[in-house]
C-alpha positions in Angstrom: 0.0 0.0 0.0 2.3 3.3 -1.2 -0.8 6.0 -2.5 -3.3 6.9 -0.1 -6.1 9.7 -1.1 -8.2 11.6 1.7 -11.6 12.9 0.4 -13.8 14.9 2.0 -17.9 13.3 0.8 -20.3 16.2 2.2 -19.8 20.1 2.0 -16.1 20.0 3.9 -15.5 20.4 7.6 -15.9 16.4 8.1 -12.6 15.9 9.9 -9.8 15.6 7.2 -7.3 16.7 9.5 -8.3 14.1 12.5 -8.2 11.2 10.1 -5.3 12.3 8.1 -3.5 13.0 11.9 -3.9 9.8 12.6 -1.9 8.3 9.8 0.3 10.6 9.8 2.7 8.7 11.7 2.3 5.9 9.6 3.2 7.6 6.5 6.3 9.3 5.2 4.5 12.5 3.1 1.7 14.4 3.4 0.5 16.0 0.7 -1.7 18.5 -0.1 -3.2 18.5 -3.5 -6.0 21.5 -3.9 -6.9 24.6 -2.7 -6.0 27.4 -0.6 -6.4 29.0 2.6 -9.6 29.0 2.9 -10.1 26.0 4.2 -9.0 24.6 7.7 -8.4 21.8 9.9 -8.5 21.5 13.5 -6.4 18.8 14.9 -6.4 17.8 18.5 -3.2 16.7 19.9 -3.5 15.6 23.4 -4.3 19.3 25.6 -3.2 21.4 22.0 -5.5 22.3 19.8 -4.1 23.3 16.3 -5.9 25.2 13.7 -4.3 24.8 9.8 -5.2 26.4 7.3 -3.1 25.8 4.4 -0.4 23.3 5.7 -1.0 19.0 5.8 -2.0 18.0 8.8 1.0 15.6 8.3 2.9 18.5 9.9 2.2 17.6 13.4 4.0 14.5 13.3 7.9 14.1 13.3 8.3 11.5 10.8 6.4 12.7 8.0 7.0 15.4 5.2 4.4 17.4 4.8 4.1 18.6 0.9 2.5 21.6 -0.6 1.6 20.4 -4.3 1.3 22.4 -7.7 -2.6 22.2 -7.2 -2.6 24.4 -4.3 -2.9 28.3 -4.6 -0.3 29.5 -2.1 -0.6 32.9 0.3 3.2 33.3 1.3 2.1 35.3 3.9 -0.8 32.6 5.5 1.9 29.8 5.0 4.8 31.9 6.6 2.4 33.1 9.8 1.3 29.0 10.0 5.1 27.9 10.2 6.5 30.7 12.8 2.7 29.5 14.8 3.8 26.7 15.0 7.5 26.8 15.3 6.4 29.0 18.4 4.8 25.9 19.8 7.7 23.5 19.4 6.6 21.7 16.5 8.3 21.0 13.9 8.0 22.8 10.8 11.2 23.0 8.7 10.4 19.7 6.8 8.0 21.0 4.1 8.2 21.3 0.1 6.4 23.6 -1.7 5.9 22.7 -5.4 8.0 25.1 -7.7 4.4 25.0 -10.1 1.6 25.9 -7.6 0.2 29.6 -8.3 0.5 32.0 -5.7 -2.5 34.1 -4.5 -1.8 38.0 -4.6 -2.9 41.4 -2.7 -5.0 41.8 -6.3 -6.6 38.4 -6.3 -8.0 39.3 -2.6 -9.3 42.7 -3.4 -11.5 41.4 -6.3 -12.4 38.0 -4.4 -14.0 40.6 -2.0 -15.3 43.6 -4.4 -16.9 40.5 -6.7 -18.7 38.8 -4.2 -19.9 42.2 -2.9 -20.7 43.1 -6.2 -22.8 39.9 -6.8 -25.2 41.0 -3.9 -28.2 38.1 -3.4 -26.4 35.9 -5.9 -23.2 35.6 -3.9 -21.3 32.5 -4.1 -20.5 32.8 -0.3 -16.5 32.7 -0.6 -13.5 33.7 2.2 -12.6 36.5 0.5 -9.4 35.3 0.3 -8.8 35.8 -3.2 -8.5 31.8 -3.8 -11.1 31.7 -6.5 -9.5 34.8 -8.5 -6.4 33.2 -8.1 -7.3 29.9 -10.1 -9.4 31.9 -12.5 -5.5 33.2 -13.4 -4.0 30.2 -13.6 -6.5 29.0 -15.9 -6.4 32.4 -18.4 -2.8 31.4 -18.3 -1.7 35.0 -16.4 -0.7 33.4 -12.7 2.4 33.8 -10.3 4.0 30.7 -9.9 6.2 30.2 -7.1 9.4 29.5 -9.2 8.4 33.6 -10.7 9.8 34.4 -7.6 13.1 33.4 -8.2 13.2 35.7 -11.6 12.9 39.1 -10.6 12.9 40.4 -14.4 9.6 37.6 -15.2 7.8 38.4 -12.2 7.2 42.2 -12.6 6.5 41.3 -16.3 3.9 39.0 -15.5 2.2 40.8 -12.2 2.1 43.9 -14.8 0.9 41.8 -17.4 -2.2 40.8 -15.0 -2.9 44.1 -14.2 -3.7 45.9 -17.3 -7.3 44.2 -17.3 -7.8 43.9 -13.6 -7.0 47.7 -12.7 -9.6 48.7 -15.4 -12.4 46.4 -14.2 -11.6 48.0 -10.9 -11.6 51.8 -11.2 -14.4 51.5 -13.9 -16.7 48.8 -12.9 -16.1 48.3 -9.1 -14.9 52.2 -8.8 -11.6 51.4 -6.6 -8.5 52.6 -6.4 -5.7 50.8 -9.0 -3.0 48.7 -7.7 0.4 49.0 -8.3 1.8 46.4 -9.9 5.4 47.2 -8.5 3.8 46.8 -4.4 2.7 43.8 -5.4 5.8 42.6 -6.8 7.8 43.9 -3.9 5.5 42.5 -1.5 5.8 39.2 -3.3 10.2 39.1 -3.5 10.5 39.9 -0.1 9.3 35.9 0.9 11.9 34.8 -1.3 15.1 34.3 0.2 12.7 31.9 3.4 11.3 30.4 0.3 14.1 29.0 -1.6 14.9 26.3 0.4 11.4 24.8 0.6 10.7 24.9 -3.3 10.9 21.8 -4.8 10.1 19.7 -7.8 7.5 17.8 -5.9 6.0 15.5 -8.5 9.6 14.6 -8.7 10.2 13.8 -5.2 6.7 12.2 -4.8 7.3 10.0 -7.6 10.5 8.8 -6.5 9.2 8.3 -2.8 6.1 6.0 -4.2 9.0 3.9 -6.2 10.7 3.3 -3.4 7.6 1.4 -1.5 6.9 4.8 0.3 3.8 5.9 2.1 2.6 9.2 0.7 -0.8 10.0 1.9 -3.1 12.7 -0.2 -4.9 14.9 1.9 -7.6 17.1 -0.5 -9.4 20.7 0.7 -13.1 21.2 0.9 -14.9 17.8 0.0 -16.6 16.4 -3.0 -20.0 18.2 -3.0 -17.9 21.6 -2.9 -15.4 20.2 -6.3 -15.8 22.6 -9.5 -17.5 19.6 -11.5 -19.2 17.3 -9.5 -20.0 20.2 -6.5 -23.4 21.8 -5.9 -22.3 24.3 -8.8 -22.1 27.5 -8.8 -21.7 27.2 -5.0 -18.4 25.4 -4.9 -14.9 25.9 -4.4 -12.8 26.8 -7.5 -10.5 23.4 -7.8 -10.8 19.6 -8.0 -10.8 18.3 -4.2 -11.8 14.7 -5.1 -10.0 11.8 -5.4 -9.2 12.2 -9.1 -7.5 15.5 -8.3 -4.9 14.2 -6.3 -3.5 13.2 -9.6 -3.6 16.5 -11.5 -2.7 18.2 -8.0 0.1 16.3 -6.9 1.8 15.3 -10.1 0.9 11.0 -10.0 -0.6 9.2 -12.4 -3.9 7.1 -11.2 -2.7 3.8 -11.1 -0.4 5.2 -8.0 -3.7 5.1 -6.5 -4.3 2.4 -3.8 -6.7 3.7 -1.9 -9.2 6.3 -1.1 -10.5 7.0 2.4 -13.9 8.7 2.5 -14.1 11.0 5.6 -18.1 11.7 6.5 -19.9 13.8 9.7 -22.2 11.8 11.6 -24.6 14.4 10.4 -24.4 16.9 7.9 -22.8 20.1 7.8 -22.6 23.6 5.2 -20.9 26.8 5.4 -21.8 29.5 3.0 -24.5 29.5 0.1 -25.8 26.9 -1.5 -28.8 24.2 -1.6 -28.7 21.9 1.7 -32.1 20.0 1.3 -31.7 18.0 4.9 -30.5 21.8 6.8 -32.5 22.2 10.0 -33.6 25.6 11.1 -34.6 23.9 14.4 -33.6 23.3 17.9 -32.1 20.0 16.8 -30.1 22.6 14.5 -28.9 24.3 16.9 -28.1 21.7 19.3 -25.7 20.2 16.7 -23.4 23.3 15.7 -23.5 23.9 19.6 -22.7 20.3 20.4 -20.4 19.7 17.6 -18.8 23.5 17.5 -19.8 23.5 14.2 -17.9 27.2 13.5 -15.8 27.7 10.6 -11.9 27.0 11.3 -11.0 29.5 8.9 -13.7 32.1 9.2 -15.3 31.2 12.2 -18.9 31.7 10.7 -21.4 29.2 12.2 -22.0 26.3 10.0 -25.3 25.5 8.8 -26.6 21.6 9.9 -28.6 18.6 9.1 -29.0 15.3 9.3 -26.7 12.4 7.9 -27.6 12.6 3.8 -27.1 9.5 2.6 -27.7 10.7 -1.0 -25.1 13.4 -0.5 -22.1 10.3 0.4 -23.6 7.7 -1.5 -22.7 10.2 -4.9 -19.0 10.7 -3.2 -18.6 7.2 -2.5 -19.3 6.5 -6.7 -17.1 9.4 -8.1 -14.3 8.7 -5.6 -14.2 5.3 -5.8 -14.1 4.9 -2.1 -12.7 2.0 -0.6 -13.1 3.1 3.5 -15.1 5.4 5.4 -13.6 7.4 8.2 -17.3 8.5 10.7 -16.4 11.7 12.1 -18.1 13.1 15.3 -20.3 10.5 16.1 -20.2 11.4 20.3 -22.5 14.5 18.9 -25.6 12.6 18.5 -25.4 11.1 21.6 -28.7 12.4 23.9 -31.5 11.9 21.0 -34.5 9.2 21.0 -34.4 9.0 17.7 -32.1 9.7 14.9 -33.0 10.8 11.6 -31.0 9.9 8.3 -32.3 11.3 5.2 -32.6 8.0 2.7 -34.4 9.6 -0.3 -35.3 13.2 -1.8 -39.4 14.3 -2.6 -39.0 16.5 -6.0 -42.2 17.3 -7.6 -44.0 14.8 -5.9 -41.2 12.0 -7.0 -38.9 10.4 -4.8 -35.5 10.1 -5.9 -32.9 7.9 -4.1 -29.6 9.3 -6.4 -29.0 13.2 -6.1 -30.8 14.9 -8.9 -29.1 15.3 -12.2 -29.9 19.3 -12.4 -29.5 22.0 -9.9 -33.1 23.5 -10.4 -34.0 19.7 -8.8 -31.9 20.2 -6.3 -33.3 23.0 -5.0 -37.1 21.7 -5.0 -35.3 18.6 -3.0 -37.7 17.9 0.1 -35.5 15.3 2.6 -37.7 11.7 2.9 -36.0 10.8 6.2 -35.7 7.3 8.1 -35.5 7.2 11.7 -33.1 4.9 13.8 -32.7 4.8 17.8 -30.8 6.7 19.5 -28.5 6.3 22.5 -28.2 8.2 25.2 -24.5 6.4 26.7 -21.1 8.7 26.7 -19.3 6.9 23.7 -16.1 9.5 24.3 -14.2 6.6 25.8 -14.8 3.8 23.2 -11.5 2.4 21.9 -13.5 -0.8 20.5 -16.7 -1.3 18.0 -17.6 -3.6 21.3 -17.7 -0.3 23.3 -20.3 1.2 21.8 -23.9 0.6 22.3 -26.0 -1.5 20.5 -28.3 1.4 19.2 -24.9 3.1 18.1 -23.9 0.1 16.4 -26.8 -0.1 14.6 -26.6 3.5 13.5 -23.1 2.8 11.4 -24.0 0.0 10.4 -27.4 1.1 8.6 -24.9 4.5 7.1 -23.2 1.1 5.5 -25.9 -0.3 4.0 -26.9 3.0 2.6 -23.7 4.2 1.7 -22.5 1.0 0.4 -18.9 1.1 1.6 -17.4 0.0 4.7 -16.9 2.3 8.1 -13.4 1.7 9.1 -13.0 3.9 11.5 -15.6 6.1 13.6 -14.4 9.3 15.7 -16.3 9.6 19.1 -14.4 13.0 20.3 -12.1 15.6 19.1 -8.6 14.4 20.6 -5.9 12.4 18.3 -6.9 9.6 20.8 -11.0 9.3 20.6 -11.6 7.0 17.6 -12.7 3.4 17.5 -10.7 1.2 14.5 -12.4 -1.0 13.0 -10.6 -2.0 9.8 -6.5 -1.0 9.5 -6.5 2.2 6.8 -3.4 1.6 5.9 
């Protein structure tokens, strides 16, 4: 087992970084395929809490490299303010390798993330603001900062120039803002590169290499599969390829590197931002959830909108992503209900439908047709076993099986590195 992929099957915040944590030290890389900084993990180490944002989870453990790939938009000054965090806290954080290909995000791409989405008013996509989108709208119109443009003083003011003709007219005369300079940028952009040169790297290279020698390297995506720029909840998703398949594009490996792909799914279901949600509760049980679970955006700290489990939703992201294992996240939160509901099919038009809907007009007449399990009402914090857990729990992940047709492997029942229950080896 060498290639390992770690996909996110809901809307994102599932609990990437507590699954990919825990292999971490059974790994040798860590890699990071898609997106930027505007997702997060939280990770849970024993009394420490860490919040990351743009770095592997990988980097809290000694033995592994963590790996910034060409699929990743990079903010030197997020990843720079991450390392020193962390540095501050005695971790390690020397070790990583930042793809010479993956496109940086500028002060420009942030100012018209922001002015767009303010701009779109009602129809906004619901976006950080952190100029992530802008950013791989660049890359693909072929007018990007690539790390290595760092490294060529001469190129980079060319190019950051270059990309400012059109943006500083749609600016002043659409969005009526001030221009930017293209030599701030450039200056602002140079002076990260004498702490960058030693982590660039051609990481497809070293990745390769590493998988030929029998090593471990462990793909950890952004965001999840409902939120990816084909198969997401479009026009409400993130601007890159977080599923499986875009570890490949992201990373630099061809498929057949591929060995397995670890589905990570909430116990219930969880959104941030716009976008159709058919099981959301507006509810007390709503409430109790985000309360319960903490469900607040790692990155933005907005409260995250919740649901019930959708089986439809992971059923679609088990198909795609090929999954071979489930990792259940944050089961503990359902603890204290009578009964559980799990949403099984989708009412549209008076039809039920037991596959998401094809079109996104569908989707947004979706009514949830839910089925209803027992509860528990037993702390299941301290499980370590499948034995541990109650009957009525048991019965819960086993029916999420059935419905998602993959196997649970492994099931978190509290926040720390510690609190999960394995029930099939992921690696």
């Amino acid at each position: 087992m060498s290639g390992i992929v770690i996909v996110g099957t809901q809307w994102g915040d599932e609990g990437k970084g507590k699954a990919t944590d825990q292999l971490g030290e059974r790994v040798d890389y860590v890699v990071r395929y898609s997106g930027g900084n505007n997702a997060g993990h939280t990770v849970v180490v024993g009394s420490e809490t860490y919040a990351l944002h743009l770095l592997p989870s990988g980097i809290l453990n000694a033995n592994c490299i963590p790996v910034i790939g060409n699929g990743v938009v990079v903010d030197l000054g997020v990843l720079f303010s991450e390392i020193d965090g962390l540095l501050a806290r005695g971790v390690q954080a020397d070790r990583i390798l930042v793809s010479s290909n993956a496109h940086l995000i500028t002060a420009y791409h942030q100012v018209l993330d922001r002015v767009t989405e303010r701009f779109l008013g009602r129809r906004k996509i619901g976006t950080t603001g952190r100029g992530v989108g802008p950013a791989y709208a660049d890359k693909v119109n072929r007018v990007g900062i690539r790390v290595q443009d760092l490294f060529d003083e001469s190129i980079l003011r060319q190019k950051v120039s270059a990309s400012l003709e059109q943006k500083n007219a749609l600016l002043v005369k659409v969005y009526n803002r001030p221009a930017i300079s293209a030599d701030q940028v450039s200056d602002e952009l140079l002076q990260y590169a004498d702490r960058l040169r030693p982590l660039m790297a051609d990481t497809a290279l070293v990745l390769n290499d590493a998988l030929d020698q029998g090593k471990v390297v462990l793909f950890e995506g952004a965001q999840a599969h409902h939120l990816d720029v084909d198969f997401g909840t479009y026009p409400y998703v993130t601007s890159s390829s977080p599923i499986a398949a875009g570890a490949c594009i992201g990373a630099g490996v061809g498929p057949t590197r591929i060995d397995r792909v670890i589905g990570i799914a909430k116990a219930y279901t969880t959104r941030v931002g716009e976008g159709p949600f058919p099981a959301e509760l507006f509810d007390e049980s709503g409430e109790k959830l985000r309360q319960i679970g903490g469900e607040f955006g790692t990155t933005t700290g907005r409260p995250r909108r919740c649901g019930w489990f959708d089986a439809l939703l992971v059923n679609q992201a088990a198909r795609i992503n090929a999954l071979t294992d489930i990792f259940l996240t944050k089961l503990d939160v359902l603890t204290g209900w009578e009964k559980i509901p799990i949403v099984v099919a989708y009412e549209i038009n008076g039809v039920r439908h037991t596959t998401m809907p094809m079109t996104q007009t569908d989707l947004h007449h979706a009514k949830p047709i839910y089925e209803y399990v027992e509860g528990w009402s037993e702390d299941i914090s301290t499980a370590r076993q499948l034995s541990d857990l109650p009957a009525a729990t048991r019965a819960y992940v086993t029916r999420l099986e059935e419905l998602i047709g993959v196997r649970i492997s492994g099931i978190g029942v509290g926040p720390g590195r510690e609190q999960t229950v394995m029930i099939n080896d992921l690696l």
